[in-house]
C-alpha positions as CSV (number, residue, x, y, z in Angstrom):
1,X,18.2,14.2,25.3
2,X,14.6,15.3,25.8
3,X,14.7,16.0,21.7
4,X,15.8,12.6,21.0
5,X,13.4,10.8,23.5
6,X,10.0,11.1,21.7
7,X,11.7,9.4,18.2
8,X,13.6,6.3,20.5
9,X,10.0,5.4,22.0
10,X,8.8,5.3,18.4
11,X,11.8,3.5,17.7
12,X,10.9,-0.1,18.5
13,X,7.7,0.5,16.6
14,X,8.8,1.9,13.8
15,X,11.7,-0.9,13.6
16,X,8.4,-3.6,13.9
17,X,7.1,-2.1,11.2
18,X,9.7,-2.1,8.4
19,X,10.5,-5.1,9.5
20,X,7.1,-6.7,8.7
21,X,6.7,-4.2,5.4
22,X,10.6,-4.3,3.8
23,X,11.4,-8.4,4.7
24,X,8.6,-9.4,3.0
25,X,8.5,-7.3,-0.3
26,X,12.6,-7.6,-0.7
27,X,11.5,-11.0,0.1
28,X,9.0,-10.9,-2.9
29,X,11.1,-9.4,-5.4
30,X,14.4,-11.7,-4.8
31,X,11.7,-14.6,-5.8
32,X,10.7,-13.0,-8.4
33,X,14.0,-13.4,-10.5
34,X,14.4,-17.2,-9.3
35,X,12.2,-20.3,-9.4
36,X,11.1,-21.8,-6.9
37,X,10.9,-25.9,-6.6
38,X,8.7,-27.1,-3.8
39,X,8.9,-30.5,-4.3
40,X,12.8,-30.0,-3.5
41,X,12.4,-28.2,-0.4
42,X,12.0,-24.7,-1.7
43,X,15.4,-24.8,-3.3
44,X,16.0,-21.3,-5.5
45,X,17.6,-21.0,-9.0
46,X,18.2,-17.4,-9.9
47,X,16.5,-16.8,-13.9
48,X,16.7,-13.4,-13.6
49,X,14.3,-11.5,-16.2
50,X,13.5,-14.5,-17.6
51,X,9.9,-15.3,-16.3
52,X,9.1,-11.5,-16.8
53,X,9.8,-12.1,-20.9
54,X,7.1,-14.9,-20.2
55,X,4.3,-13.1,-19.0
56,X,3.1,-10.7,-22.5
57,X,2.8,-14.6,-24.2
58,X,0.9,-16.4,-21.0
59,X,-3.0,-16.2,-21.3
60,X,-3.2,-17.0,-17.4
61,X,-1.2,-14.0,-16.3
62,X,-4.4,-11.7,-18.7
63,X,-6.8,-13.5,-17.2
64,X,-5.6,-12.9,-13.5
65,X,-4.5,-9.2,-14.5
66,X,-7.9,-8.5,-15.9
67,X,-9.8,-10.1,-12.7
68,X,-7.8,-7.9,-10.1
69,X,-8.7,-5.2,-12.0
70,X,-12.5,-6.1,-12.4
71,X,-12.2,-7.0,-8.9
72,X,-10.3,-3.9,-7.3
73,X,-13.0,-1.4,-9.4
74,X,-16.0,-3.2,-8.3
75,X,-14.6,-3.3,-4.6
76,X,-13.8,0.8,-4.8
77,X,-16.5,1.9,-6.4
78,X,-19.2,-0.3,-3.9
79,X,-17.3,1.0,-0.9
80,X,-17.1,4.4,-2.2
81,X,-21.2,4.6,-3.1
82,X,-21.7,2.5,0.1
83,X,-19.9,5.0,2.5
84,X,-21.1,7.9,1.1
85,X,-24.7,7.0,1.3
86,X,-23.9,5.9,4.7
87,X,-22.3,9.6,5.3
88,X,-25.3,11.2,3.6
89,X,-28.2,8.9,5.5
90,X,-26.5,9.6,9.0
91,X,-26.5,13.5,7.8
92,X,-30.1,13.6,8.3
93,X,-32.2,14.1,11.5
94,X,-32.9,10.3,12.3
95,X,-34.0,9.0,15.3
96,X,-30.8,7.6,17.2
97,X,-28.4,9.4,15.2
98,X,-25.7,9.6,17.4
99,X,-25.7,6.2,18.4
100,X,-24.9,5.3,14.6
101,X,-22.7,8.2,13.9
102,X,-20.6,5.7,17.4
């Protein structure tokens, strides 16, 4: 029992967490083979593959693909320059160092 204790405290945690992690992207992908019609109080039709067929003809799905990308790079490479600098600047002997380094 004392092997098995440490993994059922984690237990209720780790059941928290799939939950809020798997419902959502199972929930994600079974939409993403149906269409949705909010008007009709979310009813579901199941297309299957058809709105993936779709997306190499729609100009709005290139357009958003090509601003998460500019988006995601600009955001990576800001926080990467920004926190090293940071890292570098709070290397030095400063005056209050270690309350910046908190």
């Amino acid at each position: 029992m004392q092997r098995l204790s440490p993994y059922l405290l984690i237990l209720p945690a780790a059941a928290l967490m799939a939950i809020l992690i798997l419902f959502p992207l199972v929930r994600g992908v079974v939409m993403s083979f149906t269409e949705v019609n909010l008007a009709n109080q979310g009813s579901m039709t199941f297309v299957g593959v058809q709105q993936y067929m779709k997306l190499p003809d729609d100009p709005v799905f290139w357009r958003a693909l090509g601003n998460t990308v500019k988006w995601t790079l600009g955001v990576v490479v800001f926080q990467y320059v920004f926190g090293l600098g940071i890292a570098l600047l709070l290397n030095e002997p400063i005056p209050f160092r270690g309350l910046f380094r908190g």
